[in-house]
DSSP file (Angstrom, degrees, kcal/mol; ACC not computed):
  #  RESIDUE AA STRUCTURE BP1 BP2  ACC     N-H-->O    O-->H-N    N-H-->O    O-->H-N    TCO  KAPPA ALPHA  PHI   PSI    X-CA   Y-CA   Z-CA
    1    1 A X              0   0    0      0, 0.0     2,-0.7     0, 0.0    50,-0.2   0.000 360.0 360.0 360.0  97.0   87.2   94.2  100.1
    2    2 A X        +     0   0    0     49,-0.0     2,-0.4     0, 0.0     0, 0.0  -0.800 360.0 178.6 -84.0 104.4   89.8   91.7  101.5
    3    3 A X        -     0   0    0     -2,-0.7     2,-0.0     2,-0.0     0, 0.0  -0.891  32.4-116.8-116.0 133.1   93.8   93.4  100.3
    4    4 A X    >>  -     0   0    0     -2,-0.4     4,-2.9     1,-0.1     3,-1.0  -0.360  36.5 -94.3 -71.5 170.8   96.8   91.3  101.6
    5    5 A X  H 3> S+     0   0    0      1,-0.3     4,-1.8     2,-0.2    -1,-0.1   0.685 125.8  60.1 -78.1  -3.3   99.0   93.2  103.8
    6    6 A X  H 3> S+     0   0    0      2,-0.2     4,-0.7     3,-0.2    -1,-0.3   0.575 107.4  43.4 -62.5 -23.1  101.2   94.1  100.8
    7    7 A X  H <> S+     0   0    0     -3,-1.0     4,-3.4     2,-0.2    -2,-0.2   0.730 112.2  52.9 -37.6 -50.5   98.4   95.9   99.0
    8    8 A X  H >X S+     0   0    0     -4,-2.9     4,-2.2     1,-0.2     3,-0.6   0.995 108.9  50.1 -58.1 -62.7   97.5   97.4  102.3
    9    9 A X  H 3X S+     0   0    0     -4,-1.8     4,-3.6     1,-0.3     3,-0.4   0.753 112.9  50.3 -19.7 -56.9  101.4   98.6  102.6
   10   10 A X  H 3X S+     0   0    0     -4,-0.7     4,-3.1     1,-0.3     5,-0.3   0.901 108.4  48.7 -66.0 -58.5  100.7   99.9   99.2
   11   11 A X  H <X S+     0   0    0     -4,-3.4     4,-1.3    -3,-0.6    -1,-0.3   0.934 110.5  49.3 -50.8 -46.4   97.5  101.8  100.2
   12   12 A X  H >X>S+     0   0    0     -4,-2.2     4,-1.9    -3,-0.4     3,-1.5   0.975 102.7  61.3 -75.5 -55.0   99.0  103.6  103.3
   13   13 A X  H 3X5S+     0   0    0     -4,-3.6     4,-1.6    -5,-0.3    -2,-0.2   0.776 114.1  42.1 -34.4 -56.9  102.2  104.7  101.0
   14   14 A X  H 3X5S+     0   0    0     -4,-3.1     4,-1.8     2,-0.2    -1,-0.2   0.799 111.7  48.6 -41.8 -49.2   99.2  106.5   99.1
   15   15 A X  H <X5S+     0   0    0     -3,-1.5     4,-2.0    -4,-1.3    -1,-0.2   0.861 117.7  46.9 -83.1 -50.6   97.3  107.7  101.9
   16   16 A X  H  X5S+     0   0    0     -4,-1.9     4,-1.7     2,-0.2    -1,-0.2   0.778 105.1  52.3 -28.3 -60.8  100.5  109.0  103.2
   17   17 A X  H  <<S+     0   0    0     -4,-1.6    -2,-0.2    -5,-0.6     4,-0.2   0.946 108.6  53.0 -66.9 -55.3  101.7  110.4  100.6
   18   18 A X  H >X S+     0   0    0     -4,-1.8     3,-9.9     2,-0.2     4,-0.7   0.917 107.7  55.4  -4.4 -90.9   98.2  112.5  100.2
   19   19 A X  H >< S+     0   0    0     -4,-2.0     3,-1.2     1,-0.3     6,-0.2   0.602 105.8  50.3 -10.2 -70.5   98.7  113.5  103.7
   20   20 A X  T 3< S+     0   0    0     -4,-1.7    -1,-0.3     1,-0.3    -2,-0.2   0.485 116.6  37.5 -44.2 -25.2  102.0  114.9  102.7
   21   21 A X  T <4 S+     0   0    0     -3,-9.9    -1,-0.3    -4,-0.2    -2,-0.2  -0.093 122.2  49.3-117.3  34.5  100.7  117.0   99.5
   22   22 A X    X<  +     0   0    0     -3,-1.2     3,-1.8    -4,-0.7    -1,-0.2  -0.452  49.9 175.2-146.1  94.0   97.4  118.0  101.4
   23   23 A X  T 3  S+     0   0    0      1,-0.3    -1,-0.1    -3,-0.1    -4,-0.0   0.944  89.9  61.1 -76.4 -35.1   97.5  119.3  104.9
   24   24 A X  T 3  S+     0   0    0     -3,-0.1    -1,-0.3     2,-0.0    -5,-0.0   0.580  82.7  88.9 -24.7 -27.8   93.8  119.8  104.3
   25   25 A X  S <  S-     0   0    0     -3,-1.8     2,-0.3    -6,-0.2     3,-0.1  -0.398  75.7-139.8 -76.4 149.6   92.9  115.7  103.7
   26   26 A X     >  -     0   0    0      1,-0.0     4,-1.5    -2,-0.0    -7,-0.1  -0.852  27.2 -97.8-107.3 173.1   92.2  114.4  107.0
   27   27 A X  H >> S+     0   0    0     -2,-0.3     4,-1.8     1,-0.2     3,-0.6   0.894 124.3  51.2 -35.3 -59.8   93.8  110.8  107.6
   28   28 A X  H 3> S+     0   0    0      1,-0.2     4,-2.3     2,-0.2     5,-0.2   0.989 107.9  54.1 -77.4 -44.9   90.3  108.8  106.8
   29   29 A X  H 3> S+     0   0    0      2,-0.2     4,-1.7     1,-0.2    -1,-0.2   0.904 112.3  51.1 -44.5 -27.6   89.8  110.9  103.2
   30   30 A X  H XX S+     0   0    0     -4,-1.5     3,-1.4    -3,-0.6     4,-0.7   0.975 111.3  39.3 -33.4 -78.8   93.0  109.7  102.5
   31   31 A X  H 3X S+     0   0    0     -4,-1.8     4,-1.0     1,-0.3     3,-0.4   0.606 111.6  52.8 -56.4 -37.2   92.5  106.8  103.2
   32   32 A X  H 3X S+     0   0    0     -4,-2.3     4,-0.8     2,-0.3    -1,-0.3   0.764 116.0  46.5 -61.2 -34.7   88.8  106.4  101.6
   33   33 A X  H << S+     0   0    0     -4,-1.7    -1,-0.2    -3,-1.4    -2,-0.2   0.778 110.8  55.9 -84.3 -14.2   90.5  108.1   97.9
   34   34 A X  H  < S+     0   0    0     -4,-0.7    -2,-0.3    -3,-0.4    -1,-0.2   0.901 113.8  42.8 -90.7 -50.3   93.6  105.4   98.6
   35   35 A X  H  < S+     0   0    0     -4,-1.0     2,-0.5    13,-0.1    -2,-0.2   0.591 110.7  59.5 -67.8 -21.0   90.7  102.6   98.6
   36   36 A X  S  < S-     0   0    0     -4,-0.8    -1,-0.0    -5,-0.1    -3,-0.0  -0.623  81.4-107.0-121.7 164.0   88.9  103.4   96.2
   37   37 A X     >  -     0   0    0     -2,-0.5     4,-0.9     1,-0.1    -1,-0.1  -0.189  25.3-124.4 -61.2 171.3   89.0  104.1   92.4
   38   38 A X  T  4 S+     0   0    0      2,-0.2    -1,-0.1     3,-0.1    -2,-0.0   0.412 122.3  47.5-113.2   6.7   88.9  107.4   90.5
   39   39 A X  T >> S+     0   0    0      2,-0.1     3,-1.7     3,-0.1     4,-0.9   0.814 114.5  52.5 -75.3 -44.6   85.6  105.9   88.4
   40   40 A X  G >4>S+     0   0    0      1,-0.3     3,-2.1     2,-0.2     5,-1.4   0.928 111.2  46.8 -57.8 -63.7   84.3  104.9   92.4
   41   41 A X  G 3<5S+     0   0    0     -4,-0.9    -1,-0.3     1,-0.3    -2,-0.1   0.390 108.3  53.5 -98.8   7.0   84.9  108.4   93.5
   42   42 A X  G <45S+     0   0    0     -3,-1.7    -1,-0.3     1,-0.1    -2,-0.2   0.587 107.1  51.0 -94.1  -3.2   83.1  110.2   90.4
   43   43 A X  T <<5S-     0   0    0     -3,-2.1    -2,-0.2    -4,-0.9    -3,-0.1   0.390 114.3-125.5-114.0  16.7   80.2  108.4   90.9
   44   44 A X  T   5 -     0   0    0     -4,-0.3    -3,-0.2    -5,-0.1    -4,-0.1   0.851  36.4-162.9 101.9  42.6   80.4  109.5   94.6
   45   45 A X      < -     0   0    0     -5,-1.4    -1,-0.1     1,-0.1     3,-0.1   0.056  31.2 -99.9 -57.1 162.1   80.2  105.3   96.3
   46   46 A X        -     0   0    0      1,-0.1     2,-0.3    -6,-0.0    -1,-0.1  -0.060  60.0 -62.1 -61.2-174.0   79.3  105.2   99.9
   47   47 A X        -     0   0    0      1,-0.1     2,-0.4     3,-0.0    -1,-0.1  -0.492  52.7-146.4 -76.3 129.8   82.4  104.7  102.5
   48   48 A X        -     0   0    0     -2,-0.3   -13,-0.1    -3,-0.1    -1,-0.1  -0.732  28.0 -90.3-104.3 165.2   84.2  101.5  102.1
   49   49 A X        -     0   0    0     -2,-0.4     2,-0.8     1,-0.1    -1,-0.1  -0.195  39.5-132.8 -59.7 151.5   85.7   99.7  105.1
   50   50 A X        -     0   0    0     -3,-0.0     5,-0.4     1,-0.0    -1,-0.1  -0.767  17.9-116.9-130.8 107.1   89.0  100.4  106.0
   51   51 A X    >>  -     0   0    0     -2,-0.8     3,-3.8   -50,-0.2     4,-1.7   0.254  16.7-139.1 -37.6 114.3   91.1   98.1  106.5
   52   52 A X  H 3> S+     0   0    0      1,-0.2     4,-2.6     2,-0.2     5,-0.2   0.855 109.4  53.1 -25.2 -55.6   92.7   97.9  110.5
   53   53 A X  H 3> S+     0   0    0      1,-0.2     4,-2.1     2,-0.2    -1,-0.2   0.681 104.4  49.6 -52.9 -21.5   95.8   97.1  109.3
   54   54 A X  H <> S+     0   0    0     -3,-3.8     4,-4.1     2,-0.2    -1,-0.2   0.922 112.5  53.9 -78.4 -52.8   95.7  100.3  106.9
   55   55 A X  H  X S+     0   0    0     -4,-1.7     4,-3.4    -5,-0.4     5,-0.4   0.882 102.4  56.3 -28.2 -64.9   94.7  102.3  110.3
   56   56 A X  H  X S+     0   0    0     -4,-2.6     4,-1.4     3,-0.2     5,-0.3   0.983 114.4  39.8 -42.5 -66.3   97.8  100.9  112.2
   57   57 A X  H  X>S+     0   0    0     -4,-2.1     4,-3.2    -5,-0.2     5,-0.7   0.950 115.6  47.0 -53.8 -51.6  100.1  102.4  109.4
   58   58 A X  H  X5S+     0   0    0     -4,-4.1     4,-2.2     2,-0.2     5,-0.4   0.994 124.5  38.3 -45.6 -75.9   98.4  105.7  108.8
   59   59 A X  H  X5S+     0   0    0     -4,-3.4     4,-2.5    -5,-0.2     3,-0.7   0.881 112.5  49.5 -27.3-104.0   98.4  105.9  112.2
   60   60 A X  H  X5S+     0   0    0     -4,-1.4     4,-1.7    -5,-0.4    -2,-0.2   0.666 115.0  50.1   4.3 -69.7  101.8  104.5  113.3
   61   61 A X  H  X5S+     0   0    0     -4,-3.2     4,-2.3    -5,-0.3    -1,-0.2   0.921 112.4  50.7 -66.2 -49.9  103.6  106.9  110.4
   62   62 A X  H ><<S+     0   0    0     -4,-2.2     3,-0.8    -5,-0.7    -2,-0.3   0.984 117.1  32.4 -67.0 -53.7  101.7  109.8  111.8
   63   63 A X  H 3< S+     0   0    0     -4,-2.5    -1,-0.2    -5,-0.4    -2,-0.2   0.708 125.7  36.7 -90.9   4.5  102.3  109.6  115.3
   64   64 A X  H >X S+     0   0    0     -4,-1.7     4,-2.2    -5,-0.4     3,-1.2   0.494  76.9 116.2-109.3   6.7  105.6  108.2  115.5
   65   65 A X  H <X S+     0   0    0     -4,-2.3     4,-2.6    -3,-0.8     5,-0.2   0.604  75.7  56.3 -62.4 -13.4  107.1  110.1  112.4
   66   66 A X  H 3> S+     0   0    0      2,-0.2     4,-2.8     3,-0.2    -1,-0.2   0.946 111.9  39.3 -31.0 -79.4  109.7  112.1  114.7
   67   67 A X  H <> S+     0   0    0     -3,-1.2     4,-1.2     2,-0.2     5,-0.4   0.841 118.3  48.5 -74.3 -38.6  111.1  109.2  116.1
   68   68 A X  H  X S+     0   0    0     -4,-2.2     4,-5.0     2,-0.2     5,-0.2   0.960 110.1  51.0 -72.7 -54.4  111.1  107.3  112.8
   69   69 A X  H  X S+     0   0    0     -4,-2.6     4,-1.7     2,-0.2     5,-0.3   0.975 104.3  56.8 -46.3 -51.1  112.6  110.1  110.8
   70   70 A X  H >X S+     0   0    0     -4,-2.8     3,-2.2     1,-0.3     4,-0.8   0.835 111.1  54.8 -57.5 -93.9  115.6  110.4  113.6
   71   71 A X  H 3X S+     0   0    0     -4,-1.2     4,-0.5     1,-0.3    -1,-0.3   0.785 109.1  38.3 -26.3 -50.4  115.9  106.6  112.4
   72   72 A X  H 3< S+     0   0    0     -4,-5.0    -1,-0.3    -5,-0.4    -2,-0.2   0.925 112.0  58.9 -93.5  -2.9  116.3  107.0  109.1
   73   73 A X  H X< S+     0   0    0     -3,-2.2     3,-1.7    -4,-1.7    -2,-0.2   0.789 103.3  57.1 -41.7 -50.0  118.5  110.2  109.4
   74   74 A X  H 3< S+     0   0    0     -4,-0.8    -1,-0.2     1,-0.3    -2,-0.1   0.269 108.0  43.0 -95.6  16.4  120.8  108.4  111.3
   75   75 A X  T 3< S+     0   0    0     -4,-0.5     2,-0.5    -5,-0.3    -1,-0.3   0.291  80.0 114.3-142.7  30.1  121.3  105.9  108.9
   76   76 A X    <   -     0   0    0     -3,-1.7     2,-0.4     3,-0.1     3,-0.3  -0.778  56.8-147.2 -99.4 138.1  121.5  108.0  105.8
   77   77 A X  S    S-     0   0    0     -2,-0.5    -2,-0.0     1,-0.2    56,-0.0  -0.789  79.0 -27.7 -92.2 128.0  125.2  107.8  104.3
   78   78 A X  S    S+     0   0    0     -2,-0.4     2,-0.2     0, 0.0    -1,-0.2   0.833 120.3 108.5  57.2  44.8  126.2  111.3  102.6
   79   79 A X        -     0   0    0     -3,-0.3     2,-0.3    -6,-0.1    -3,-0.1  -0.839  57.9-147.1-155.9 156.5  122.3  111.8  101.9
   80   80 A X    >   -     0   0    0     -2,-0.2     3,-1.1     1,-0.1     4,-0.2  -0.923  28.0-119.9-144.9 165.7  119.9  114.3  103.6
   81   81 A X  G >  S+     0   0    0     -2,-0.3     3,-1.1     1,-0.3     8,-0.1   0.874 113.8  64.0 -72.2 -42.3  116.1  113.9  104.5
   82   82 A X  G 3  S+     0   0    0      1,-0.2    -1,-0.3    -3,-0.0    -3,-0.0   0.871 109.1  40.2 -46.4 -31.0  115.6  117.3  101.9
   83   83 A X  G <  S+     0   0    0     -3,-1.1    -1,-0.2     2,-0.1    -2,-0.2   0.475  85.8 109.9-129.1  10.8  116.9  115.2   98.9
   84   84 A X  S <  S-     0   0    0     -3,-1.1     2,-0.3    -4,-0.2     3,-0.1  -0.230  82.1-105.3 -71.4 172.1  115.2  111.8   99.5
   85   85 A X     >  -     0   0    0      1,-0.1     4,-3.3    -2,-0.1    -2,-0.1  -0.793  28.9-122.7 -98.1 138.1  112.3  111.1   96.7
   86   86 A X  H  > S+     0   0    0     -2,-0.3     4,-1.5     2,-0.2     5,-0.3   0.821 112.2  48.6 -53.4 -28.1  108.8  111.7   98.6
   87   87 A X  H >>>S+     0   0    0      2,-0.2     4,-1.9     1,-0.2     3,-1.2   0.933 113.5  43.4 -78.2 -62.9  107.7  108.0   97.6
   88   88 A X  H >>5S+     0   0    0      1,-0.3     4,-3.1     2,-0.2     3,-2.2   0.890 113.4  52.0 -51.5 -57.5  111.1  106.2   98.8
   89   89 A X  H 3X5S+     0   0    0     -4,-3.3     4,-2.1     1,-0.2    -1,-0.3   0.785 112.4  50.8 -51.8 -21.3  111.1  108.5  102.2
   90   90 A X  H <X5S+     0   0    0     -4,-1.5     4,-1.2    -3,-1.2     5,-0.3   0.672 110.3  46.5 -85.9 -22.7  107.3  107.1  102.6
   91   91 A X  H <X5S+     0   0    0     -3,-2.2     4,-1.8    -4,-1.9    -1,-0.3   0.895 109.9  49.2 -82.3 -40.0  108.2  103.6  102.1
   92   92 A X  H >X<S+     0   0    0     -4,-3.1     4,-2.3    -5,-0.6     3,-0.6   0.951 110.4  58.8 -78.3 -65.0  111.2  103.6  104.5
   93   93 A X  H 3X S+     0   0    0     -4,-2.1     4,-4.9     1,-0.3     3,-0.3   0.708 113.7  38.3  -4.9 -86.1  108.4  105.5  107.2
   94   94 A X  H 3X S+     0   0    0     -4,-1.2     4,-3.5     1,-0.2    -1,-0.3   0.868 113.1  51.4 -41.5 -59.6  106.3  102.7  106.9
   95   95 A X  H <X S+     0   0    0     -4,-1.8     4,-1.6    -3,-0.6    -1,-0.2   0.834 115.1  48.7 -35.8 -46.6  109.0   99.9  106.9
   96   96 A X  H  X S+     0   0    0     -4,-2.3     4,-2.5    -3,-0.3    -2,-0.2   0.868 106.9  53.3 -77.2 -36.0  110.4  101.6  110.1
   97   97 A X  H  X S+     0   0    0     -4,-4.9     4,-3.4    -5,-0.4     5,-0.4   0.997 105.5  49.9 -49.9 -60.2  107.5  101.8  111.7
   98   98 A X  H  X S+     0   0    0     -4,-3.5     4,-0.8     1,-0.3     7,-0.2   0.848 114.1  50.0 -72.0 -22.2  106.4   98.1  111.4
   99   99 A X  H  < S+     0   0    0     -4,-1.6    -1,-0.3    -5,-0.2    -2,-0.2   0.977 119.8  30.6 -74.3 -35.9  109.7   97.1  112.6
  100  100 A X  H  < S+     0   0    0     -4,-2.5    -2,-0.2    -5,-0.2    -3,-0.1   0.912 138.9  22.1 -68.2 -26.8  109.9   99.1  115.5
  101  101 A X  H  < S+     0   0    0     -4,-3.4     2,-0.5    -5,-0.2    -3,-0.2   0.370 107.9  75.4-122.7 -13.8  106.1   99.3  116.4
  102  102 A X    ><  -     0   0    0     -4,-0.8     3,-0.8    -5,-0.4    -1,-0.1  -0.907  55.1-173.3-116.7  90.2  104.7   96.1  114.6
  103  103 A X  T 3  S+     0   0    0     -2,-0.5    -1,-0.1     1,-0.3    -5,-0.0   0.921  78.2  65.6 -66.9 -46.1  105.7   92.8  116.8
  104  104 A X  T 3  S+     0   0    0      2,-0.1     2,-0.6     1,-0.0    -1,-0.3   0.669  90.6  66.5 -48.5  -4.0  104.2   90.5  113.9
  105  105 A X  S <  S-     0   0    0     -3,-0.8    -3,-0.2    -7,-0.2     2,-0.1  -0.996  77.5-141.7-164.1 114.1  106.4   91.2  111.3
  106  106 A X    >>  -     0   0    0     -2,-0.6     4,-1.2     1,-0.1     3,-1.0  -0.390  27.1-113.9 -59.5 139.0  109.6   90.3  111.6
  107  107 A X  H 3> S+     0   0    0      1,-0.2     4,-1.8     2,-0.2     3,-0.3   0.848 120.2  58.6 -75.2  -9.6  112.2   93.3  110.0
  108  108 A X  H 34 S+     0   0    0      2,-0.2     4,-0.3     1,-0.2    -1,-0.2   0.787 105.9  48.5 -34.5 -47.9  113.2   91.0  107.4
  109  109 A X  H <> S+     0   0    0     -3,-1.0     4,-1.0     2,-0.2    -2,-0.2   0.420 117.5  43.2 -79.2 -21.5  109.4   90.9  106.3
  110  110 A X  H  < S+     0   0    0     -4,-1.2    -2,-0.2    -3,-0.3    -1,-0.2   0.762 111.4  49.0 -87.5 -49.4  109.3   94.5  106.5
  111  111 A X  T  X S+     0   0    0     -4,-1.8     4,-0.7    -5,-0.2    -2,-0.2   0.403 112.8  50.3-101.4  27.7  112.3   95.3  104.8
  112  112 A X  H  > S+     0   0    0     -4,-0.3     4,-2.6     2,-0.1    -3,-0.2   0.757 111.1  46.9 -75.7 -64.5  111.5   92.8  101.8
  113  113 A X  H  X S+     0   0    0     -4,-1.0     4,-0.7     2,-0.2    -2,-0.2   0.408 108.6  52.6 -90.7  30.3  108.1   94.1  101.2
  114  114 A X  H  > S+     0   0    0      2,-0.1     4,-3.0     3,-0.1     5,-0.3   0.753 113.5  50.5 -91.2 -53.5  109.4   98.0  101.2
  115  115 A X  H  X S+     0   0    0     -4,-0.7     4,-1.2     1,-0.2     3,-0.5   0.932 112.8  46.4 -41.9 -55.7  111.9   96.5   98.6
  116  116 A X  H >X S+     0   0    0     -4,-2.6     3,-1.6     1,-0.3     4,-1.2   0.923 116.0  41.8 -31.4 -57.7  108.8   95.0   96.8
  117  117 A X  H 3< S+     0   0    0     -4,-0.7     3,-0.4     1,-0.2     4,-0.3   0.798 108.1  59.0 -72.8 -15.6  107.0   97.9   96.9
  118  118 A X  H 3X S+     0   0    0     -4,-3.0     4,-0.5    -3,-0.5     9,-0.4   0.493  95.0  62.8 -68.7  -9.5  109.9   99.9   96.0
  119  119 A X  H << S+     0   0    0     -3,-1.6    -1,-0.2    -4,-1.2    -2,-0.2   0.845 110.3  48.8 -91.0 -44.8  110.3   97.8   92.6
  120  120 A X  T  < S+     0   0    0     -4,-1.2    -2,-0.2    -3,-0.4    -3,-0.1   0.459 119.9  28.7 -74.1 -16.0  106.5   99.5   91.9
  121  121 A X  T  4 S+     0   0    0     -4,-0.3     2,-0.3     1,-0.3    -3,-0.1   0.613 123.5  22.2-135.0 -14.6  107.0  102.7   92.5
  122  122 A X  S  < S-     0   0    0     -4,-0.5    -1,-0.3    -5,-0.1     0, 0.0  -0.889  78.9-105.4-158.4-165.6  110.3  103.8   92.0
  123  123 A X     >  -     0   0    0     -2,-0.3     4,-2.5    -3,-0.1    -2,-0.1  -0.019  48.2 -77.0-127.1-151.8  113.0  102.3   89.9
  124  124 A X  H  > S+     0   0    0      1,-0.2     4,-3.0     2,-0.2     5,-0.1   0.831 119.8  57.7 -99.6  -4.8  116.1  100.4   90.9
  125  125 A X  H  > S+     0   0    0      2,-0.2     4,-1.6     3,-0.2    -1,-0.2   0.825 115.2  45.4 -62.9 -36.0  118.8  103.1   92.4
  126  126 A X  H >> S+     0   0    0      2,-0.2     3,-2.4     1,-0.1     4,-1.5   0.966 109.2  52.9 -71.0 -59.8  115.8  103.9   94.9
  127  127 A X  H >X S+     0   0    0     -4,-2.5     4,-2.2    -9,-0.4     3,-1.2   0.832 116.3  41.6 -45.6 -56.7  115.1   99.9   95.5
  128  128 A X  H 3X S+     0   0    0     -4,-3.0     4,-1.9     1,-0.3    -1,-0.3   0.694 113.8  54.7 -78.6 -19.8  119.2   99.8   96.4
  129  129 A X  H <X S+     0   0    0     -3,-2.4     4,-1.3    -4,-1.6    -1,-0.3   0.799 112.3  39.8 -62.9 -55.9  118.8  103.2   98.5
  130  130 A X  H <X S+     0   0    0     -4,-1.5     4,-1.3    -3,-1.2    -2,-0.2   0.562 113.4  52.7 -97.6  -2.4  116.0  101.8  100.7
  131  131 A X  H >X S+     0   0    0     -4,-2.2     4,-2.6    -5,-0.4     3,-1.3   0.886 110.2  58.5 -61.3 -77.6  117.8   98.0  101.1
  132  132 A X  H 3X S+     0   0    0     -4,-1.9     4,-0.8     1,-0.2    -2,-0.2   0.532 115.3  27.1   0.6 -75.1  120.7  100.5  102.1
  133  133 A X  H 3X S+     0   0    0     -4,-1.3     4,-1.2     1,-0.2    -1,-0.2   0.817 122.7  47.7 -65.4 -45.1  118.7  102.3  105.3
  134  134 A X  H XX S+     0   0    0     -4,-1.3     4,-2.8    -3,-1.3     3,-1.1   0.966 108.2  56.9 -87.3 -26.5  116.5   99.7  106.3
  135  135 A X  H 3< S+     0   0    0     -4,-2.6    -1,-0.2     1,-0.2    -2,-0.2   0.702 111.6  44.3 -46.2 -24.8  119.3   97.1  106.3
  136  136 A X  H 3X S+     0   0    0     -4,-0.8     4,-1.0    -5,-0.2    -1,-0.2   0.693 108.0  55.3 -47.9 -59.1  121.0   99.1  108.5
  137  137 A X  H XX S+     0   0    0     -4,-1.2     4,-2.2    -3,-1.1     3,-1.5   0.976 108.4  54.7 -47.9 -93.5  117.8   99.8  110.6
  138  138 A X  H 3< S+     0   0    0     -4,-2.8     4,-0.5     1,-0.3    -2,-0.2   0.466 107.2  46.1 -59.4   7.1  117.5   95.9  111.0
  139  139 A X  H 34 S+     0   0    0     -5,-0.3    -1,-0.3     2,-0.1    -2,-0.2   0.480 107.9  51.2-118.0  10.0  120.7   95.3  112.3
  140  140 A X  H << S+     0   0    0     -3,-1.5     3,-0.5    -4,-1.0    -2,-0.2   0.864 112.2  55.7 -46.2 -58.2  120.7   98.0  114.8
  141  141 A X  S  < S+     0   0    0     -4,-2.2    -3,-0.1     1,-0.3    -2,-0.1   0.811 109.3  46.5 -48.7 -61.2  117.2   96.2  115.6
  142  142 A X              0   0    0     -4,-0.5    -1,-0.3    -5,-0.3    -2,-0.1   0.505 360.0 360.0 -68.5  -6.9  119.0   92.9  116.1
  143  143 A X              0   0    0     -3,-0.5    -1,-0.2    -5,-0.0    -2,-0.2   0.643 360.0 360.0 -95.3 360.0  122.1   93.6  118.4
């Protein structure tokens, strides 16, 4: 299975999200129900590969989420981490991560395809919510 890294993006927000309504899942079930279909996982397929890049995020989110929340706290206007939407706070996570933690990816490239993915998953007051944070984010980043 070959996924651009915008699918993968897409895949960790899932796996992520899991994580977040099942402290039971460990990280790699996540990820394996996030790869796969819900016909694939009634007929019970073997393990598919999982992508590195998917690893890095899952990962990345998980161990840095401390230091990434304090980021995006401190650049919420009027706004509190309690009253973000689970999907948008999981998109900014990720987005903050690969800028801080991800040397490929420029934060422009980061905070484009959180907008993308944000256009898929949550409508357009969230899209302008998480431009808000991460622009913010990326030009703390640059100074």
């Amino acid at each position: 299975m070959s996924l651009t890294r915008r699918e993968i993006r897409e895949k960790a927000l899932q796996t992520l999200f899991q994580l977040a309504a099942n402290e039971d899942l460990s990280a790699d079930q996540a990820m394996q129900q996030a790869l796969t279909s819900h016909e694939e996982l009634a007929d019970e397929v073997d393990r598919v590969a999982v992508p590195k890049y998917l690893e890095l995020l899952t990962s990345g989110v998980t161990e840095h989420q401390a230091v990434i929340d304090a980021k995006i706290e401190e650049n919420l206007a009027n706004w509190s981490m309690k009253r973000l939407a689970k999907t948008d706070l999981m998109i900014l996570r990720i987005a903050i991560f690969e800028m801080l933690y991800v040397t490929d990816v420029p934060a422009k490239v980061a905070l484009n395809e959180a907008l993308e993915i944000t256009k898929l998953y949550s409508d357009e007051k969230s899209r302008k919510f998480v431009n808000g944070v991460l622009a913010k984010v990326a030009d703390e980043l640059a100074e």
